[in-house]
C-alpha positions in Angstrom: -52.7 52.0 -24.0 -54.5 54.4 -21.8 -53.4 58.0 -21.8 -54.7 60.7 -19.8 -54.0 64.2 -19.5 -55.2 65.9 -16.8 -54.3 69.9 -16.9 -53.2 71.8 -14.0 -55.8 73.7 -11.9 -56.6 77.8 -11.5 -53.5 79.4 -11.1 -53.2 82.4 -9.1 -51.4 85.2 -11.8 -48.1 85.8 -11.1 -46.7 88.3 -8.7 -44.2 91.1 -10.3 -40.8 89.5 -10.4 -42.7 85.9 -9.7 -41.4 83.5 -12.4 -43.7 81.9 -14.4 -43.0 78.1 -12.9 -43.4 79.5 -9.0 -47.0 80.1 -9.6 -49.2 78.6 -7.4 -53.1 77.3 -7.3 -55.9 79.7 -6.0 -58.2 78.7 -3.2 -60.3 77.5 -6.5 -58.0 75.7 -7.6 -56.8 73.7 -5.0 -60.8 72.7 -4.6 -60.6 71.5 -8.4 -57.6 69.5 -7.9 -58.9 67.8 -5.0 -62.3 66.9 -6.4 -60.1 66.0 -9.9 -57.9 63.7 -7.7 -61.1 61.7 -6.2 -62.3 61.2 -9.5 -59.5 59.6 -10.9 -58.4 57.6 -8.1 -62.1 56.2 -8.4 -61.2 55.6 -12.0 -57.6 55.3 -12.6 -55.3 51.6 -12.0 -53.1 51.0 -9.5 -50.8 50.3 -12.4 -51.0 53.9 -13.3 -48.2 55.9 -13.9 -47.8 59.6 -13.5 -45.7 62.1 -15.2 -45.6 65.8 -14.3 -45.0 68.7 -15.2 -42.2 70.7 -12.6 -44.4 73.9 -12.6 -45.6 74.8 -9.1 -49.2 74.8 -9.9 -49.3 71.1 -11.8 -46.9 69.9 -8.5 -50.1 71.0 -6.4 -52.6 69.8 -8.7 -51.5 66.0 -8.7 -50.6 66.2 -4.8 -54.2 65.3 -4.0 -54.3 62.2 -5.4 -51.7 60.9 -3.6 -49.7 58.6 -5.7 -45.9 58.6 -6.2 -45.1 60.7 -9.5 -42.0 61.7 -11.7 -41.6 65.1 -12.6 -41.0 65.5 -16.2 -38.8 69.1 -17.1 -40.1 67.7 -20.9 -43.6 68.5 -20.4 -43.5 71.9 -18.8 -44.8 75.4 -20.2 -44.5 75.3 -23.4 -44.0 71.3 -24.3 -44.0 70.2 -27.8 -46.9 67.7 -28.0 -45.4 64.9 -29.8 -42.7 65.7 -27.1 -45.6 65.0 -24.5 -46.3 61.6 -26.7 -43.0 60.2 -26.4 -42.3 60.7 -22.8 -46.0 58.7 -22.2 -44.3 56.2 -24.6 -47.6 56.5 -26.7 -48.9 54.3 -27.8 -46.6 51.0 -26.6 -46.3 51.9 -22.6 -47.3 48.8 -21.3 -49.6 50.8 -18.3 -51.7 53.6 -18.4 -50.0 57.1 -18.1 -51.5 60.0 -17.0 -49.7 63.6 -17.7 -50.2 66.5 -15.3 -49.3 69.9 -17.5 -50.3 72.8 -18.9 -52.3 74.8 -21.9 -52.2 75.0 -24.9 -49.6 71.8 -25.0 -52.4 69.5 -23.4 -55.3 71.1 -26.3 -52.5 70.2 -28.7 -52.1 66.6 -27.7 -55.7 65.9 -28.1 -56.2 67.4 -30.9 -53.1 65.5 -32.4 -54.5 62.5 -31.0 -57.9 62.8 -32.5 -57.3 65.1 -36.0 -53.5 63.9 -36.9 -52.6 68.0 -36.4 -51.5 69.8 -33.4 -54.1 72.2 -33.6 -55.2 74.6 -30.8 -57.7 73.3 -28.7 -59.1 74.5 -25.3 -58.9 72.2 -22.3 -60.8 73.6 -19.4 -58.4 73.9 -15.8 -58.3 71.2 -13.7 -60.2 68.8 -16.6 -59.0 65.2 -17.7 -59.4 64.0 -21.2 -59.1 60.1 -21.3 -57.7 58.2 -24.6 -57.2 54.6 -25.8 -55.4 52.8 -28.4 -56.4 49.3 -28.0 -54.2 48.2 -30.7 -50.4 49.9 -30.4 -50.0 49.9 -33.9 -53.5 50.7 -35.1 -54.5 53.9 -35.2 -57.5 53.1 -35.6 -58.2 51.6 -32.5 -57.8 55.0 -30.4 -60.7 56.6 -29.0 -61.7 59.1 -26.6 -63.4 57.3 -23.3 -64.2 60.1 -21.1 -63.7 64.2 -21.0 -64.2 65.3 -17.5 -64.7 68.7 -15.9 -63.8 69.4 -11.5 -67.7 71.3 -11.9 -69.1 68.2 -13.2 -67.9 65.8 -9.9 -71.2 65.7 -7.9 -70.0 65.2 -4.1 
């Protein structure tokens, strides 16, 4: 299975009285998620499916791509990552899944992923970490095929 998490792009802060969720992307931002998008698209299957996040700012980061996506309440601010695991259906979903969400979850997952603990690590906005478990029930088999960074997309 492939599984690729993709974490939202800048977000402007929020206004006073603005709710977390109803913050938006920055000018910035929005030119992450777009050079993000044609990345993946280059990269990603049609069989791809996506899952995000109902915040505002992932909603905005995944609209460049321009592929039909279900929004996923499970993997909003603040997800459990081996909550994020089993709504990706890792590791026996049958087609790549890529996850649109948020800090510190998306750190979490990867480390979980790659150490066994949910520890805290840093996932840069607007950046994609791609895994694969070749083998559903081998461990073993997982690896990480490619970290990529909106700054490192050469246009």
């Amino acid at each position: 299975m492939d599984l690729i998490l993709w974490r939202h792009a800048e977000a402007a802060d929020p206004e006073p009285g603005q709710l977390d969720m109803q913050r938006a992307l920055t000018p910035k931002g929005q030119k992450q998620a777009r050079r993000m998008a044609e990345w993946l698209t280059s990269q990603l299957p049609e069989s791809c499916k996506v899952l995000v996040s109902p915040a505002v700012r992932t909603l905005q980061t995944v609209e460049p791509l321009g592929r039909k996506f279900k929004v996923q309440p499970e993997i909003g601010p603040g997800a459990d990552p081996r909550e994020v695991l089993r709504v990706a259906n890792w590791p026996n979903a049958r087609d790549p899944v890529l996850i649109v969400g948020h800090q510190p979850t998306l750190g979490q997952v990867a480390a979980l992923l790659l150490s066994g603990e949910a520890q805290y690590w840093e996932m840069k906005k607007a950046s994609a970490w791609w895994f694969v478990q070749r083998e559903p029930s081998d461990p073993g088999s997982l690896y990480l095929k490619a970290v990529m960074a909106p700054d490192l997309i050469v246009k």
